[in-house]
Each structure stands twice: as structure tokens, then as C-alpha cells.
C-alpha positions as a printed Julia matrix, in Angstrom:
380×3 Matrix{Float64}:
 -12.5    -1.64  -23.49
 -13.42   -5.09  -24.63
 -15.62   -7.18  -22.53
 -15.59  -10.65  -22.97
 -15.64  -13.37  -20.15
 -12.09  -14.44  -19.11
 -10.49  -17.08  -17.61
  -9.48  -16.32  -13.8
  -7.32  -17.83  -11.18
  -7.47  -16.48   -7.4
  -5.13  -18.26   -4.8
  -6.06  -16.28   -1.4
  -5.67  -17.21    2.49
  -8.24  -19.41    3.23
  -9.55  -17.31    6.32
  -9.44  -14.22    3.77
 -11.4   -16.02    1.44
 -13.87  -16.73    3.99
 -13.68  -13.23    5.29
 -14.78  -11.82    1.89
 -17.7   -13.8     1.54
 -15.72  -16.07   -1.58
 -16.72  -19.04    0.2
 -20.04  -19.76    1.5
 -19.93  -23.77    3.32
 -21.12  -24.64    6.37
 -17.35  -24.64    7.71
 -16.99  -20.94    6.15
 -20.16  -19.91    7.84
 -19.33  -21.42   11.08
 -16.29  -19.89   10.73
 -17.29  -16.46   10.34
 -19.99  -16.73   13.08
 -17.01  -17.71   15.55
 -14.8   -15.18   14.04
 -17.63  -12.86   15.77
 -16.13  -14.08   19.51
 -12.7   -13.81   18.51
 -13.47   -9.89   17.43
 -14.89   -9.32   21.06
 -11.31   -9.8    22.12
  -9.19   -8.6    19.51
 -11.2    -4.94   20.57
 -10.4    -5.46   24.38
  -6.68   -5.79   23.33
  -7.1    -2.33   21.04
  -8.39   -1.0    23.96
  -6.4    -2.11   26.38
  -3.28   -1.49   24.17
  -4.24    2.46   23.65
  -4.74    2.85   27.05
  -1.41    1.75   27.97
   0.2     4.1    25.61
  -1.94    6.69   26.52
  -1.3     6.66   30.49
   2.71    5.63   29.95
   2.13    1.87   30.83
   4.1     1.16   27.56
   7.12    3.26   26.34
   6.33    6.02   23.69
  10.02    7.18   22.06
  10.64    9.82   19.44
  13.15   10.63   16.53
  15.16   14.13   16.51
  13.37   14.55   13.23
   9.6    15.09   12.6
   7.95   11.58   11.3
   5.09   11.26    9.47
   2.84    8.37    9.65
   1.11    6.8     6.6
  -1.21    4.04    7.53
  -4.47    2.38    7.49
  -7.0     1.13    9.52
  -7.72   -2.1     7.49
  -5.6    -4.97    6.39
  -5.16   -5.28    2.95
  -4.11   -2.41    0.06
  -5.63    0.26    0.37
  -2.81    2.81   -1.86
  -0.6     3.73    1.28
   2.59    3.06   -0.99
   1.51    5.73   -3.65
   1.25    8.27   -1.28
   4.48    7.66    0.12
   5.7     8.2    -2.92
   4.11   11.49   -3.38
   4.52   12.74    0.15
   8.3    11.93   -0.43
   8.61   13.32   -3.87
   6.61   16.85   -2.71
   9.12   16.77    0.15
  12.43   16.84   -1.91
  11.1    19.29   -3.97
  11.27   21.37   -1.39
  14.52   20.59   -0.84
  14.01   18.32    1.97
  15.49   14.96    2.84
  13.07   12.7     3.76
  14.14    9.01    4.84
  11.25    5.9     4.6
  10.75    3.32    7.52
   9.33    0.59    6.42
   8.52   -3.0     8.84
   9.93   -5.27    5.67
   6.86   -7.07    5.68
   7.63  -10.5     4.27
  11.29  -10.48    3.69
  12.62  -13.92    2.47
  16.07  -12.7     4.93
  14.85  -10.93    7.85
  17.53   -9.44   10.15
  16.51   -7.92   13.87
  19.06   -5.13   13.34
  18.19   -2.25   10.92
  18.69   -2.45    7.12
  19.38    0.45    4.79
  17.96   -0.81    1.16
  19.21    2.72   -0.3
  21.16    5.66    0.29
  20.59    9.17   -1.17
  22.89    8.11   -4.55
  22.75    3.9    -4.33
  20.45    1.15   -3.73
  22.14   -1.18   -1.25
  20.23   -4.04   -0.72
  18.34   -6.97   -2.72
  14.72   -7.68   -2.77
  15.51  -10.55   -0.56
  16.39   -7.72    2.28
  14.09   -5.0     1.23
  10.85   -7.09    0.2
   8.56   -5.99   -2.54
   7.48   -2.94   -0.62
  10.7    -1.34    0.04
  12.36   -2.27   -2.77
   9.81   -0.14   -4.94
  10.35    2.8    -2.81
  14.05    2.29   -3.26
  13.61    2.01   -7.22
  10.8     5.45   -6.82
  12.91    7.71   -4.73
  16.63    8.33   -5.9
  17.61   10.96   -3.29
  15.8     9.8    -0.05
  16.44    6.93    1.87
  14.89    3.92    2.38
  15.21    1.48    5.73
  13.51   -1.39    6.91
  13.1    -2.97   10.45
  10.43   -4.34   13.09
  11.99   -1.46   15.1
  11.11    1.67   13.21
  12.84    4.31   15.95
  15.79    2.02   15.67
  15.95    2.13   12.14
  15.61    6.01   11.73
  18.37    6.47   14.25
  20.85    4.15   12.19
  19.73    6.01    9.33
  20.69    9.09   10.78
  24.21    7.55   12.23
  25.2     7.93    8.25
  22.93   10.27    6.29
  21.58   13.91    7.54
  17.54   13.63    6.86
  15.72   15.91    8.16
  12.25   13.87    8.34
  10.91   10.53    8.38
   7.77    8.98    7.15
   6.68    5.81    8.63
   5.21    3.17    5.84
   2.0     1.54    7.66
   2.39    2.9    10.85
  -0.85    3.7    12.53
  -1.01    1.2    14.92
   2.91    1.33   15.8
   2.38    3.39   18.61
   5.91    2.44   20.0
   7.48    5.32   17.68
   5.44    8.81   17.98
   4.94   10.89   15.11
   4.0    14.81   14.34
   1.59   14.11   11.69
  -0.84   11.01   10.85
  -2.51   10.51    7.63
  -4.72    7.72    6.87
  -5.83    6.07    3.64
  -9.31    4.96    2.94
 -10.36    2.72   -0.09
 -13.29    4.1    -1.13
 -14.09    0.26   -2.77
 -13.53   -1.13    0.94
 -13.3     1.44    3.42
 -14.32   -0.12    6.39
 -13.14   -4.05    6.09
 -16.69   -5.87    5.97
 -17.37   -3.59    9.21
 -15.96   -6.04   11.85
 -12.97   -5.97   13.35
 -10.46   -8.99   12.94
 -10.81  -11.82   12.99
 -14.4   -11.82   11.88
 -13.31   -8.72    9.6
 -10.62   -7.02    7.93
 -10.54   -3.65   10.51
  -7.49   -3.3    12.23
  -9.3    -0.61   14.66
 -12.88    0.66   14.93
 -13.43    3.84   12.26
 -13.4     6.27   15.6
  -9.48    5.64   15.23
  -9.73    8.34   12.61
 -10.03   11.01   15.37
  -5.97   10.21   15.53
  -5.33   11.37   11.86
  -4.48   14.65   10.48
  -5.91   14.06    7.0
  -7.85   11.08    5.7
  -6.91   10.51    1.99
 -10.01    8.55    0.0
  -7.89    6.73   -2.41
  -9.5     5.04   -6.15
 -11.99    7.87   -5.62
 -13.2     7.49   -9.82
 -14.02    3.86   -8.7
 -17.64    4.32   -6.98
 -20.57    7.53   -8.68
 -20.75   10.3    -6.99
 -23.95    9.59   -4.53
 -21.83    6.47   -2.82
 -18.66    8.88   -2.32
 -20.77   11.61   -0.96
 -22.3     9.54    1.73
 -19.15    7.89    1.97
 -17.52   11.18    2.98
 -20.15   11.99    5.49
 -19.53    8.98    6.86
 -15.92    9.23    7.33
 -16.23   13.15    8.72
 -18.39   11.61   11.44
 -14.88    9.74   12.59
 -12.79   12.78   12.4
 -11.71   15.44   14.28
 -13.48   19.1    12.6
  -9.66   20.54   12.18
  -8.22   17.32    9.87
  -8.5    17.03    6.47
 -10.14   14.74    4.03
  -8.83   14.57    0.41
  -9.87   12.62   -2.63
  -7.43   11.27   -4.79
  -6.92    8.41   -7.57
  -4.29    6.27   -9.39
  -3.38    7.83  -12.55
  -1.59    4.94  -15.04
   1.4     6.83  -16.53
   3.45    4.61  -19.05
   4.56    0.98  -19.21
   7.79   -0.41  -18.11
   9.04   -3.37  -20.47
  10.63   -5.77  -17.64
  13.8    -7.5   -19.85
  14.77   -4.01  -21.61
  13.64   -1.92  -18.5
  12.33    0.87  -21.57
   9.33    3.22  -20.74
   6.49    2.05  -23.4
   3.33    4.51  -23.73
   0.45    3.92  -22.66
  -1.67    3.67  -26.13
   0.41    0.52  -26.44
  -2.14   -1.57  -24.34
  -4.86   -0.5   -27.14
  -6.2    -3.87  -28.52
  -3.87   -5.83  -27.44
  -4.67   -9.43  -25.31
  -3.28   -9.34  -21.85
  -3.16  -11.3   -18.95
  -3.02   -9.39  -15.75
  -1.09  -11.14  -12.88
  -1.08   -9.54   -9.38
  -0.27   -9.86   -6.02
  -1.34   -7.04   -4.25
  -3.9    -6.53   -1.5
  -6.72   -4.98   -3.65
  -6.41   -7.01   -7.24
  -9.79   -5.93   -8.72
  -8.81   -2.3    -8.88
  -5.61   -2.91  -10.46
  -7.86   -5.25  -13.27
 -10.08   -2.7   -14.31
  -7.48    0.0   -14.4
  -5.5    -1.9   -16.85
  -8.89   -3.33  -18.7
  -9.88    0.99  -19.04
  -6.51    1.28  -20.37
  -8.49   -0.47  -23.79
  -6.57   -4.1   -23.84
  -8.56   -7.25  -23.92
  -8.23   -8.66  -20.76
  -8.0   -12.57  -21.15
  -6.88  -14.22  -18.0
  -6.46  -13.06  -14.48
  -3.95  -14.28  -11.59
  -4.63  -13.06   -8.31
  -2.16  -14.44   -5.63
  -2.18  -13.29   -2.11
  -0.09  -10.3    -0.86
   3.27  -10.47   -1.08
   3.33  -13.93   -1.68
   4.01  -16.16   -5.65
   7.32  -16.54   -7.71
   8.26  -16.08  -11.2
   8.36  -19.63  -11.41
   4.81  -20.15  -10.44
   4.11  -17.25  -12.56
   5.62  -18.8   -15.74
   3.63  -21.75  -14.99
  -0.4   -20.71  -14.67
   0.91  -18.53  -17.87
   2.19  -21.11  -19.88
  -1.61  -23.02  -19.5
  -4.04  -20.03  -19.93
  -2.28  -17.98  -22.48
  -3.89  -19.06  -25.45
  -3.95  -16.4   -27.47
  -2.61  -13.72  -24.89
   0.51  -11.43  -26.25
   1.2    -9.43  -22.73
   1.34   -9.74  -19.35
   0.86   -6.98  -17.14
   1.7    -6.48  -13.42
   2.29   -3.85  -11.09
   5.47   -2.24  -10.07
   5.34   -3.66   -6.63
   4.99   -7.11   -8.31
   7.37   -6.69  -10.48
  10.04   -5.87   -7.95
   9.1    -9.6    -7.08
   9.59  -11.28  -10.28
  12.18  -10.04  -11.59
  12.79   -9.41  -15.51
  10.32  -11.58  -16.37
  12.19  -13.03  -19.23
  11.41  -16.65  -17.91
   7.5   -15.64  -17.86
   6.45  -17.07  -20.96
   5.3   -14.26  -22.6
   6.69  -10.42  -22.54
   5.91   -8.58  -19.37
   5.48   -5.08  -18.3
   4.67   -3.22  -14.96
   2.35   -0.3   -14.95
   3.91    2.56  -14.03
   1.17    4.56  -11.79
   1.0     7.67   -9.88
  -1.12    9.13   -7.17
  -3.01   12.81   -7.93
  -5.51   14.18   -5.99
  -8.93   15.28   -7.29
 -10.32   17.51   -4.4
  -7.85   18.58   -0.82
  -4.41   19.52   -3.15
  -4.62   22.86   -0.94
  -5.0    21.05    2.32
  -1.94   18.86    1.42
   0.56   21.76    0.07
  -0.49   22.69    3.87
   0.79   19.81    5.16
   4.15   19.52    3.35
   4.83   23.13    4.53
   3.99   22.0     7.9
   6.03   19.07    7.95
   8.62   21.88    6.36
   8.27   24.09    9.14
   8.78   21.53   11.78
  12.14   20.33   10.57
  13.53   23.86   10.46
  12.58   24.15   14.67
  14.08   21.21   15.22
């Protein structure tokens, strides 16, 4: 890997900015010391939100089919969609059906009534309906289906009207306590685990790390990406939070192969080897993504890091067209480039990293819970 220094762009929310210590002014630092207040309340209305679903105050309903939650308990990436894709995978190769809820978070056309984005044979629906999310599980899992809606029961039970699954598993869905589920897993990064250690607004936890006693496995995810000391303690740490009888896997994101985006052909891996790329991204935990692709042996050149979900081709093309100098690739993920398109108006030939999730310590605890998750469709 070639280290040389390169020319980055980063185009964040302000308040996330702020939140990750990028800006240090008096107006960030009064910012963050107010931020403080507003996480006093954001907890009361945790609390006060659990305890309504937990003494029937709010309405709790349930699917004819076992769901599985994936989720987090921090905003931001944190490699839930990975293990989707695995949990899905493992599931129809057991000859399951599995169907994917998904919220649709920032569709360009957002409906309140369900939307199916694909069947078990065809994708249905444009990124424009799906978002970037979905519409990379649609493209990932020919055979299952994939839905988005705010209302996650009534998307499974649409599903259902027209397909016969025989499980669901709820994308980011820990705190959607409207829709009960049979299993919940939860994925820690191991580079951010626990948000700054504040809850919003004045950090990035959604809920306080005793929500953990709700999961049924905690899955440390980009576990290669800290030395061994920092993920032992790290581990002790997060056992603290759990219940004795859950799990708590290790797992990381192994690259794959190379998808060109204008021919749509697989390109190997070794192809990266020397070659000068800029790495564009718009995904909730950039640096990972950077150093996976800068491992991979390219010279990384230029960086573009635009919030979540957010950027178009067009703005793309644009920073690319001023930094590439001497840059031959760009490089993005798959999410990203479910966003962008081809990428033949991008200035320079693209490719999305193809990338998988394995796990490096809990595989036995997992094949446990796809047999589980097995079981409990056949007593349905």
C-alpha cells in the first residue's frame, strides 16, 4: 500500500461534524456543551418510550412469521446491511424464504402505503422507490423479497398478501418497538462502538449500551480494524451489557472482486494493485471503507466523503473532474453505487467493491441461530 498524502474532501451535517470533534469554535463548543441538556431529555423519552411498550401503553403487533431484527444502537454505519445479507443468504440455503423490511430511509418518492422493490424472480421498483439501502438488497438477494415502508408490520403483511415467506428480518429495527420480533441481533463497530458515549444530541447513541440486554447476539463488525488488547477490553466491555445466554461474535468485511459500473463485469481484485484511485463514498463510516480499498495496494489520491445517503452523480462528476490529476479509477461502494448509477458520466471509469461479511470467532453460535430462526417457522 502506498502512502502518500492525498487530497480530501468531506461534506458532513454540520451538527455531525461538531459531534465528531471535526470542528472545534467557540459555536461548536457551545454547541456540544448544550447538546449535554438536550441528551438529559432525549433519555427521559427512551425511558419513557420503553416503559410504555413494556406495560401496553403503546400497541405491540406481530407478523404470522418469525422476524428477526438487525439493528444498532448508534446512528451512523455500523455494517447492519452486510449482515442482512448473510443472515438472508444462510437462510435460503436452507431452503427458507426470507422477506427484508426495510424503513426506505431517504427515498427521493416516498409513499405511506407499502412498496415491494423485488419479488422472489424480479426487481420491481427504481432506486427512487427503494433508496440506496433497499435497492442493494434487491440487487444481493435474487430469491427473497425485499419491501420498504415507515410501517414495517404493514409492509410484511402486504408482502405476504402475494408471496409465501416464511420469515422476516427487519433492516434497522431495534428501536421499532411497534413490530415485535423473535430474535434481536445488534451490530457494534468496533472503530465506534459506543457513539462518543453520549446519547443524542450531544452524541451519536441512539440508547444507553444496557439496551444490549434486549439482543440475542451482538455481532463486533471491522473486527481486523483495532490490535488485539483494544478488542479484548472492548469485548469485556460489551459482555458487561449483555444478558450471560446471548452471543457475541466477531466478524469483518472481506473485499471480494470489483464491479465495473458501465459494463456491469466482475474485475479481480489484483486489479487495484498500483493503480491511482480516488475513493468516493457516502456511507455512514467512510474511513473504514478508505483503508479497505487503500490495503487492497492502489494509491489512494483523493477522497470524497459526502454524508449518508445523500450526493448525485452530477456532483460526483464534478469534485472528480478538479482533483483527478493523475487518478485512473474511482472506487465506491455497492450501496453508493446503487446511487449513481453507471457512472459513465463520472469522469473517469468507476467500480463498486463488491464486499462480504465472514465471521472470525461465534460461526457456531450463528449456525445456532439460523436453525433457530428455522425451527420457529416450521411451529408456526
Amino acid at each position: 500500500m502506498a502512502v502518500r498524502k492525498e487530497r480530501r474532501k468531506v461534506i458532513l451535517p454540520w451538527w455531525e461534524e461538531i459531534l465528531r470533534g471535526h470542528r472545534n469554535d467557540l459555536f461548536s463548543q457551545s454547541f456540544r456543551r448544550f447538546a449535554k441538556l438536550g441528551s438529559w431529555g432525549y433519555a427521559a423519552g427512551v425511558r419513557g418510550r420503553d416503559l410504555a411498550y413494556r406495560y401496553g401503553w403503546l400497541k405491540v403487533r406481530r407478523l404470522p412469521q418469525p422476524t428477526v431484527c438487525i439493528g444498532n444502537i448508534t446512528v451512523g454505519g455500523t455494517g447492519k446491511t452486510p449482515l442482512v445479507i448473510r443472515l438472508a443468504k444462510d437462510l435460503m440455503a436452507q431452503g427458507m424464504k426470507p422477506a427484508v423490511l426495510l424503513r426506505g430511509y431517504k427515498r427521493e418518492k416516498k409513499r405511506h402505503d407499502p412498496v415491494l422493490i423485488r419479488d422472489t424472480q424480479h426487481i420491481l421498483a427504481g432506486i427512487a422507490e427503494a433508496g440506496d439501502e433497499a435497492m442493494e438488497l434487491a440487487n444481493r438477494l435474487p430469491g427473497a423479497c425485499v419491501g420498504v415502508g415507515a410501517d414495517r408490520y404493514a409492509v410484511g403483511n402486504y408482502i405476504l398478501k402475494h408471496h409465501p415467506v416464511d420469515c422476516f428480518i427487519m433492516d434497522d429495527g431495534f428501536q421499532h418497538h411497534r413490530l415485535e420480533r423473535d430474535i434481536n441481533i445488534v451490530t457494534l463497530d468496533v472503530t465506534d462502538p459506543w457513539g462518543g458515549g453520549q446519547l443524542l444530541p450531544a452524541g451519536l447513541l441512539r440508547e444507553p449500551p444496557e439496551a444490549l440486554k434486549r439482543a440475542d447476539a451482538v455481532v463486533l463488525t471491522r473486527s481486523g480494524s483495532v490490535g488485539p488488547d483494544r478488542l479484548a477490553v472492548l469485548k469485556a466491555e460489551v459482555s458487561m451489557h449483555m444478558r450471560p445466554s446471548s452471543g457475541l461474535l466477531e466478524s469483518r468485511h472481506e473485499p471480494r472482486h470489483l464491479t465495473a459500473l458501465q459494463s456491469r463485469k466482475k474485475v479481480p481484485l489484483g486489479e487495484l494493485r498500483g493503480k491511482k484511485v480516488i475513493a468516493v463514498s457516502a456511507i455512514g463510516n467512510p474511513k473504514a471503507f478508505e483503508i479497505m480499498v487503500a490495503q487492497l495496494g492502489c494509491h489512494l489520491v483523493a477522497t470524497l466523503r459526502l454524508a449518508d445517503h445523500t450526493g448525485s452523480a452530477e456532483e460526483v462528476r464534478r469534485w472528480v473532474a478538479k482533483n483527478r490529476r493523475n487518478a485512473e479509477w474511482i472506487v465506491m461502494t455497492e450501496k453508493d453505487a446503487m446511487r449513481w448509477g453507471t457512472g459513465g458520466n463520472l469522469a473517469l471509469p468507476a467500480y463498486a467493491l463488491r464486499m462480504d461479511m465472514v465471521f472470525s470467532e461465534g460461526e457456531e453460535h450463528w449456525r445456532k441461530l439460523v436453525d433457530l430462526i428455522k425451527r420457529l417457522s416450521h411451529a408456526e
